[in-house]
C-alpha positions in Angstrom: -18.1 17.8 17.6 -14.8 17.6 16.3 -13.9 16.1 12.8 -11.1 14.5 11.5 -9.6 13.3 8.2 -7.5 11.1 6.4 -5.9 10.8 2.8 -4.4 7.9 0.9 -2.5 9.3 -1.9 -2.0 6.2 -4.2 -0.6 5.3 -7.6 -3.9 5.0 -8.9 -6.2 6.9 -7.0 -6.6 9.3 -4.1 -9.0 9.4 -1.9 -10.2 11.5 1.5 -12.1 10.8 4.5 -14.0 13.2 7.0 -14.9 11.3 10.6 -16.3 12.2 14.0 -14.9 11.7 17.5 -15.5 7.8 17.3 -13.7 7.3 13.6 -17.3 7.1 11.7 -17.0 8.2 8.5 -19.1 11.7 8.1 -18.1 12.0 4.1 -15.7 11.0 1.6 -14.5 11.5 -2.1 -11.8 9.7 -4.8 -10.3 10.6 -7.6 -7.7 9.2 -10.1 -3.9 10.0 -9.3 -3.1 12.7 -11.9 -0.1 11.3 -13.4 1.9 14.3 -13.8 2.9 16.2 -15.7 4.4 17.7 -12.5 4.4 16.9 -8.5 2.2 20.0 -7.7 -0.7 18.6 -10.1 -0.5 15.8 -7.8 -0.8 18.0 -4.6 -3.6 20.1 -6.2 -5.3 16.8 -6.1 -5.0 16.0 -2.9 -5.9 19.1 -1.9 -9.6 19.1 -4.0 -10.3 15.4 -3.0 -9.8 16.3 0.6 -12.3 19.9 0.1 -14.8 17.2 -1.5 -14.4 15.1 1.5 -15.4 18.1 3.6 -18.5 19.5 1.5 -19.7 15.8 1.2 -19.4 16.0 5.0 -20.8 19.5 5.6 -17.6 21.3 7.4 -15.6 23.6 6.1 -11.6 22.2 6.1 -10.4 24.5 8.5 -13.0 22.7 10.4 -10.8 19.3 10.8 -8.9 19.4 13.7 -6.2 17.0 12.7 -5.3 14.9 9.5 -3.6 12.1 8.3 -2.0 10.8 5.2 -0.9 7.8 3.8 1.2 8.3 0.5 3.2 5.7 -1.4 6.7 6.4 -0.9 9.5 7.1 -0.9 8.8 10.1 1.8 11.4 13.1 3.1 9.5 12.9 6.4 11.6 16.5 7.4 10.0 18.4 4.1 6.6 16.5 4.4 6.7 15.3 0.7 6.9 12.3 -1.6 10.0 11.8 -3.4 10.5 10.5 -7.0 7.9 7.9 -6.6 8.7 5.0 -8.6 4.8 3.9 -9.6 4.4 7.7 -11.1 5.9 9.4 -14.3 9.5 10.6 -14.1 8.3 13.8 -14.6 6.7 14.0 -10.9 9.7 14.2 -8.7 8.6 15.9 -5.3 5.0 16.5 -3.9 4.6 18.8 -1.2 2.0 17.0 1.2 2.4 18.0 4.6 2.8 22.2 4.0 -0.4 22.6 1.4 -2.2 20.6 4.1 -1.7 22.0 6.6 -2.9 25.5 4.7 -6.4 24.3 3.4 -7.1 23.0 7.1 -5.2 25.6 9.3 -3.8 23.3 11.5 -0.1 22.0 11.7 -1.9 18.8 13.3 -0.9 16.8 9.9 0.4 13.5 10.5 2.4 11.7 7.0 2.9 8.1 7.2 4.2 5.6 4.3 0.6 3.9 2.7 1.3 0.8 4.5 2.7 2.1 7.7 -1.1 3.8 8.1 -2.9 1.0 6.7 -1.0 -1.1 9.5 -1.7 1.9 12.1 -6.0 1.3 10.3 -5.7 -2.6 10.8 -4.7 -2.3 14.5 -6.9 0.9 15.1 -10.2 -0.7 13.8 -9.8 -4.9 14.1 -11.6 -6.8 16.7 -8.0 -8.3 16.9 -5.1 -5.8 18.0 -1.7 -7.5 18.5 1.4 -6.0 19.2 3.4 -7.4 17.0 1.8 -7.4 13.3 2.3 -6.6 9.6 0.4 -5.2 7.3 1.8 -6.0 3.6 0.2 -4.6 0.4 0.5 -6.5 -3.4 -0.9 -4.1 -5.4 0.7 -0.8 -8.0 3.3 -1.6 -5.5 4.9 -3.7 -2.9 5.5 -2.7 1.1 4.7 -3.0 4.7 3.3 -1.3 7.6 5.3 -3.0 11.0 4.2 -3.0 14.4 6.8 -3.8 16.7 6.0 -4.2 20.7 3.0 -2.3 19.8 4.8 0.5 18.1 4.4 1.3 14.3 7.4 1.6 12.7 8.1 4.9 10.5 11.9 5.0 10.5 13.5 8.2 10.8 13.0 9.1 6.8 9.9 7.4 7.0 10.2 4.8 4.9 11.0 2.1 7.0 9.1 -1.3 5.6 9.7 -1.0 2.0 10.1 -4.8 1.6 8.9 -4.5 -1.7 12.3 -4.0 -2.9 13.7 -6.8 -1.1 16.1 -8.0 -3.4 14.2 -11.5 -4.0 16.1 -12.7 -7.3 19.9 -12.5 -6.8 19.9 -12.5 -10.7 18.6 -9.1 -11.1 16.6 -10.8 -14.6 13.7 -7.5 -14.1 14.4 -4.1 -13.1 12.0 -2.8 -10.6 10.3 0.8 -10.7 13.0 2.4 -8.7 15.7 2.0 -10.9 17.4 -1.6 -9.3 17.5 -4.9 -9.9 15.8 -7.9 -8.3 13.4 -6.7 -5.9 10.2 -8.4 -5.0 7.9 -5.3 -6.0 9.6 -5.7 -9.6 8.4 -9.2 -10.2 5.1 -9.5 -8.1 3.1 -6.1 -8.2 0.1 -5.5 -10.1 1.9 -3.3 -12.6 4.5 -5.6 -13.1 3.4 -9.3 -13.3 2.3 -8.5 -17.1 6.5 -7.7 -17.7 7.0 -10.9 -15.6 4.6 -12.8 -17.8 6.6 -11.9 -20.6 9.7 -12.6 -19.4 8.5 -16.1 -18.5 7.4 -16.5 -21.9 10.7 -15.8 -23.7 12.2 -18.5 -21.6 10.1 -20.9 -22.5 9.4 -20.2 -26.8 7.3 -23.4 -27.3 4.6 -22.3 -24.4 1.0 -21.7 -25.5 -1.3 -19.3 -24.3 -4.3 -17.3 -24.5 -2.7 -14.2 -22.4 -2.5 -11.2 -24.9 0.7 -10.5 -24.2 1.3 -8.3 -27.2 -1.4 -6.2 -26.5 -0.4 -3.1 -25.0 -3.4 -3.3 -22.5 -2.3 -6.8 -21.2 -2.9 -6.4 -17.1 -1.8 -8.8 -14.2 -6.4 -9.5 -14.7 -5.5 -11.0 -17.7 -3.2 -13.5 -15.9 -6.0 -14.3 -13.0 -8.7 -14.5 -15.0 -6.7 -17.4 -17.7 -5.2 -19.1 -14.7 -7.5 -21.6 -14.2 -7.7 -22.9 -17.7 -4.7 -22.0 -19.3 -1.2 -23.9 -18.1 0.8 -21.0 -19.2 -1.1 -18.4 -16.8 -1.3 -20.7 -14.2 2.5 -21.4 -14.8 2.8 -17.3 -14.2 0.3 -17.4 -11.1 3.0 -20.2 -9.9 6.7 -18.4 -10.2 4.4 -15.3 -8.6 3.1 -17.1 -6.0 7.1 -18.5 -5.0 8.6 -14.7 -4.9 6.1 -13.5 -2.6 6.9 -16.6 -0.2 10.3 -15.4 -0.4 9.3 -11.9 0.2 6.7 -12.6 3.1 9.4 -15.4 4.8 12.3 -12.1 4.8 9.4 -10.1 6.4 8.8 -13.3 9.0 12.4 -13.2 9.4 13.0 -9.6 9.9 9.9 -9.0 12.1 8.7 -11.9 14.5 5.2 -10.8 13.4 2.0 -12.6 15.2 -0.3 -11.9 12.4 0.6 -10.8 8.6 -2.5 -9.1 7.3 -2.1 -9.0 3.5 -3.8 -6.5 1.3 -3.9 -4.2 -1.8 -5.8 -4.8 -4.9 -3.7 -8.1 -6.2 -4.5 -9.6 -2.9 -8.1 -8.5 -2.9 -9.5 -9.2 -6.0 -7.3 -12.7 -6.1 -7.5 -13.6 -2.9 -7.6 -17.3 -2.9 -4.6 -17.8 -5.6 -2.4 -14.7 -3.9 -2.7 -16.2 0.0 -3.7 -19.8 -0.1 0.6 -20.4 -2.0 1.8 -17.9 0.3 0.2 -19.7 3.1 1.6 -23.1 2.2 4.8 -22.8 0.9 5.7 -19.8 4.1 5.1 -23.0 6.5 8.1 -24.5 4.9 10.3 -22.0 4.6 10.1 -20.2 8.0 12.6 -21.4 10.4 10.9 -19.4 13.5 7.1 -19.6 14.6 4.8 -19.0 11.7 2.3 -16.1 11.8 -1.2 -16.5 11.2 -2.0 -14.7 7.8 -4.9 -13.5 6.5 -6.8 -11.3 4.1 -6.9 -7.6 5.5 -10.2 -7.2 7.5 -11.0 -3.7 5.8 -10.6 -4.0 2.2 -9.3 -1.4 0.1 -10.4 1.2 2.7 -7.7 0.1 4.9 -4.9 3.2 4.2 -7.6 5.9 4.3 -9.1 4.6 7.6 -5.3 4.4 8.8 -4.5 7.6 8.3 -8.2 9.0 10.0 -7.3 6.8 12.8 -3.4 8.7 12.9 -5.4 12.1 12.5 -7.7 10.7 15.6 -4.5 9.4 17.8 -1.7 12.2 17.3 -0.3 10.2 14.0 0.4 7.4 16.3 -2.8 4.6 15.9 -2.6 4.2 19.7 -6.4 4.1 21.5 -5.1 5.1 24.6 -4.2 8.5 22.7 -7.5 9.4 21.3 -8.8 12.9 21.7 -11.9 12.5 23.8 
């Protein structure tokens, strides 16, 4: 029997799969996302998440005949590495991926995909429902996308084709997003920024009352869910959030033609009904083409990790008809 794996190599955490010849998941292992001090800690964790994968699956990692990996970008596609990620410290600038990789499993069958282009490659691979023409968008650390186009996921020479999350979103540039520009959707609507949006909201408006701690240093995008329904000011937040990522999701309408919008990622996921049900109502109005269906991603947070086993199973590609049988 031949086994498989897949990474997803997150701002947060990282985590490894081990599956069979029909994608079921033989072992497994997460971590936290070392932040720093340097790239290469990051790849050393990688590496030990994905030899805990194996022991927790019983084969050696030169046993895995081919491997994906789903890592927030941006991505150098040519060097196999992630490039000054914007959701890590400044001091990690480049993390070899692809060559320590392909090392620990002795294989140059490594396949590197943007975190959203595999989860988009894991929704199609493992949904009852596989249209050619889909999008997989993740609110969480971060903002981006995962496109299908004519049944084709699309990777973009670099590889980082569908980072809508910097979609510029507020032509006034009031926040600065992780990346070092002004505007974009990820810097107003991700998880690790709606606290900084919260704020900004609040020095508009200096009469405003609220329960949000939004002095304390630990104040999280939670804070704003959990007060949302009993305090005007969060629900005020949850509001002005809820209208950029109709913006954002209308440009990715626009830009795509998409049949179905899966949306994910932990913002999404834990607040499901006030993160879709706006995005939902107020996309109807603003699309001037046909409206997709969208919907809560069918595999949860596991979706990047199963997308990149099901690239590993499909020569990087997430197409059935390529599975190694």
């Amino acid at each position: 029997m031949a086994t498989y794996a897949g990474v997803d190599l997150g701002a947060t955490n990282v985590r490894a799969v081990v599956g069979d010849d029909d994608a079921r998941i033989i072992g497994s292992y997460r971590t936290k996302t070392p932040q720093g001090p340097t790239g290469i800690d990051v790849t050393e964790a990688v590496l030990d998440t994905l030899r805990r994968a194996c022991a927790d699956a019983g084969v050696e990692p030169t046993d895995v005949y081919a491997t994906g990996i789903g890592a927030a970008g941006p991505l150098d596609l040519a060097q196999g590495t992630l490039e000054n990620p914007p959701n890590l410290p400044d001091t990690v600038e480049r993390v070899p991926l692809t060559g320590p990789v392909e090392q620990l499993v002795d294989s140059e069958r490594v396949y590197l995909h943007n975190d959203t282009n595999a989860g988009c490659i894991g929704q199609r691979f493992f949904a009852d429902r596989n249209p050619d023409d889909m999008v997989y968008i993740t609110i969480s650390s971060g903002i981006g996308a995962g496109v299908c186009i004519d049944g084709k996921v699309v990777d973009g020479w670099d590889g980082n084709a569908g980072e809508v999350g910097h979609y510029v979103v507020d032509p006034q540039g009031r926040l600065t997003c992780g990346c070092g520009k002004d505007g974009h959707w990820e810097a107003y609507c991700s998880g690790n920024n709606i606290p900084r949006y919260a704020r900004l909201l609040a020095d508009d408006d200096p009469e405003f009352e609220t329960a949000l701690p939004l002095d304390d240093p630990d104040f999280s995008a939670k804070d704003v869910f959990e007060h949302a329904h009993d305090d005007e000011f969060a629900s005020h937040v949850v509001d002005q959030f809820s209208h950029w990522n109709a913006i954002g999701v209308t440009n990715v309408v626009h830009s795509f033609a998409p049949i179905v919008v899966y949306i994910g990622g932990a913002v999404a996921l834990n607040n499901t009904e006030m993160v879709l049900d706006p995005i939902r109502e107020r996309v109807d109005d603003m699309v001037m083409t046909n409206v997709p269906d969208i919907q809560l991603t069918t595999l949860g947070d596991d979706v990047v990790v199963k997308g990149a086993l099901a690239s590993a199973l499909t020569a990087g590609t997430g197409d059935r008809s390529k599975l190694r049988r």
